[in-house]
C-alpha positions as CSV (number, residue, x, y, z in Angstrom):
1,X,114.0,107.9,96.3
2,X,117.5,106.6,97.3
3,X,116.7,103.4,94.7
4,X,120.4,102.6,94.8
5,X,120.0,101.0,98.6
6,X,117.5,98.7,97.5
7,X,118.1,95.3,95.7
8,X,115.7,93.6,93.2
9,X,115.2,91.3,95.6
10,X,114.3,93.8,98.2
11,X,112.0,95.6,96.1
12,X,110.3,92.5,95.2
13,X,109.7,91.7,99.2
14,X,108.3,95.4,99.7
15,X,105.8,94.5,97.2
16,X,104.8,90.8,98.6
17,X,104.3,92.7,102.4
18,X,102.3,95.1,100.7
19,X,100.3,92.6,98.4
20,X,99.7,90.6,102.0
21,X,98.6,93.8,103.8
22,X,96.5,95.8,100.7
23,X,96.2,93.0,97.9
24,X,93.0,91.1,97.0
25,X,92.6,87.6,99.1
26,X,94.6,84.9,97.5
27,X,97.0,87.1,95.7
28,X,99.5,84.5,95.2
29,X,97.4,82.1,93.9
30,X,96.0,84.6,90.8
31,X,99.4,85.0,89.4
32,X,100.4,83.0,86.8
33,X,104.1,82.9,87.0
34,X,104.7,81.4,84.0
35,X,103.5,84.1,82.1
36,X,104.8,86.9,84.4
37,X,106.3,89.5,82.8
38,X,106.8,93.2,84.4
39,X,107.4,94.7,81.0
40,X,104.5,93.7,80.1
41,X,100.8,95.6,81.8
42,X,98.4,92.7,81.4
43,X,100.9,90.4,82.4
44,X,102.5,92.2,85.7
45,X,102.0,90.9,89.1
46,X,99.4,94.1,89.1
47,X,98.2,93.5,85.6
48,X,97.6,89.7,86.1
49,X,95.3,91.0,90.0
50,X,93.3,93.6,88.0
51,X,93.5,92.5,84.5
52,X,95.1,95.9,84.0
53,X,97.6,98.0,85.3
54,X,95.8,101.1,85.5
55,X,93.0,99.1,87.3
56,X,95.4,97.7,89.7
57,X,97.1,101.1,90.6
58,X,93.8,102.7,91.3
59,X,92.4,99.9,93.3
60,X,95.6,99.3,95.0
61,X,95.7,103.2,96.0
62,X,99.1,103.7,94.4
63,X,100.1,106.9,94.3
64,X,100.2,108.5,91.1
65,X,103.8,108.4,90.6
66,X,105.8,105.6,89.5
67,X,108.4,106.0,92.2
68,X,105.5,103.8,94.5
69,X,105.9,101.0,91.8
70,X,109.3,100.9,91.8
71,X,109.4,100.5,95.4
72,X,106.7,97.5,95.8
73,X,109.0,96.2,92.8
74,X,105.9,96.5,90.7
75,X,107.7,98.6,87.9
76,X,111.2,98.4,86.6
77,X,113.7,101.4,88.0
78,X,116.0,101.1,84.9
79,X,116.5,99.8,82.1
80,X,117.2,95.5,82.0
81,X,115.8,95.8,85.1
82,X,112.5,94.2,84.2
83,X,114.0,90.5,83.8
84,X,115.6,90.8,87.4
85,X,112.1,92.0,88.6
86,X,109.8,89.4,87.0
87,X,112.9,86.5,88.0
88,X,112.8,87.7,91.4
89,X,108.7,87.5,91.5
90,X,108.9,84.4,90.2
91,X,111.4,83.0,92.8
92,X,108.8,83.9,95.3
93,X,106.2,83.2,93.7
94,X,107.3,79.4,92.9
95,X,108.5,79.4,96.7
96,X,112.6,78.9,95.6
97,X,112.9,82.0,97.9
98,X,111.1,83.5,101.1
99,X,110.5,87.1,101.3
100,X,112.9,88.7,103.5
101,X,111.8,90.7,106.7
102,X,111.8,94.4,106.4
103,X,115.6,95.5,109.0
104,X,114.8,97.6,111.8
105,X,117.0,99.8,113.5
106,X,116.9,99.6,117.4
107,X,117.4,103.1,118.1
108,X,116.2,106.1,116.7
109,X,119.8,107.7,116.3
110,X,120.8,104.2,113.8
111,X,118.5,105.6,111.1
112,X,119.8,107.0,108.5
113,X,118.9,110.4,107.0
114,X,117.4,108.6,103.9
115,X,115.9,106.2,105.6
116,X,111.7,106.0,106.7
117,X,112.1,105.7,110.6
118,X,108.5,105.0,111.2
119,X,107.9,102.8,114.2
120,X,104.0,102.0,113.2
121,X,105.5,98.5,112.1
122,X,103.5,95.7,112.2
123,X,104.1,92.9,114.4
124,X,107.0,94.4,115.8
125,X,107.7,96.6,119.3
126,X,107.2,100.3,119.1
127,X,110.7,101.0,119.5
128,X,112.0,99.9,116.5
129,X,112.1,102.0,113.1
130,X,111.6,101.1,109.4
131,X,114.9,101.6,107.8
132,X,113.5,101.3,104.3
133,X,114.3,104.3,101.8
134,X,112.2,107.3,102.1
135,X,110.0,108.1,98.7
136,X,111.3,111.5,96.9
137,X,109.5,114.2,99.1
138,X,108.6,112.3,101.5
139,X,108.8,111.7,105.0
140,X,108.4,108.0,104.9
141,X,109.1,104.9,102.6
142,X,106.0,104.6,100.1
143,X,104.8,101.6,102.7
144,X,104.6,103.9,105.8
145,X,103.5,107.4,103.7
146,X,100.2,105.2,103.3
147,X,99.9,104.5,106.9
148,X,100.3,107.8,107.9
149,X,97.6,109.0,105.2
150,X,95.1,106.6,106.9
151,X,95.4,108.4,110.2
């Protein structure tokens, strides 16, 4: 996965979309921010939903692979990259910052080769494309890969 055109930032508002769309009622609200560390698998955003990581990635249908974590900023992609991630949660979760909508490209010929293109995007028009990342092998960012398995 092209991880390099993704920011902390922007992983962390892949995961809150997908938390809003896939996550248990409430999600928000069951996270403790204060104790919120990604490092840590009891005290993840996942973790602290499911009381366990494990739990969390089965019940949250995440593909075996951590490559899907990394994406929904759920797991760190490097090393010292855990702090950014559990700041950047925090952020949202304290409501300092507003997750930012996912760009679109108008036109099919403005996306990239490494980027998804999928126009199933919710509550936008048909005709624009999802220029997230596409997931290593696949056809589609991690998001729209689980859209397409549901058809």
């Amino acid at each position: 996965m092209n991880m390099e055109q993704l920011t902390v930032d922007d992983r962390v508002d892949n995961g809150v979309r997908f938390l809003d769309r896939y996550g248990p009622d409430g999600w928000r609200k069951r996270i403790d921010p204060a104790v919120l560390d990604i490092d840590w698998g009891a005290a993840c955003v996942v973790g602290q939903l499911y009381d366990d990581w494990e739990i969390g990635q089965t019940e949250l249908e995440l593909r075996d692979n951590t490559d899907d974590a990394v994406f929904f900023g759920f797991y760190p992609a490097e090393d010292g990259d855990a702090a950014r991630l559990t700041a950047s949660w925090r952020s949202v979760l304290l409501g300092f910052r507003a997750p930012a909508a996912l760009s679109r490209a108008r036109t099919e010929a403005d996306v990239q080769s490494w980027q998804c293109g999928w126009q199933k995007a919710y509550g936008v028009p048909w005709t624009e494309y999802c220029t997230a990342p596409k997931g290593e092998g696949d056809d589609y960012c991690p998001e729209h890969e689980r859209d397409l398995a549901e058809t």
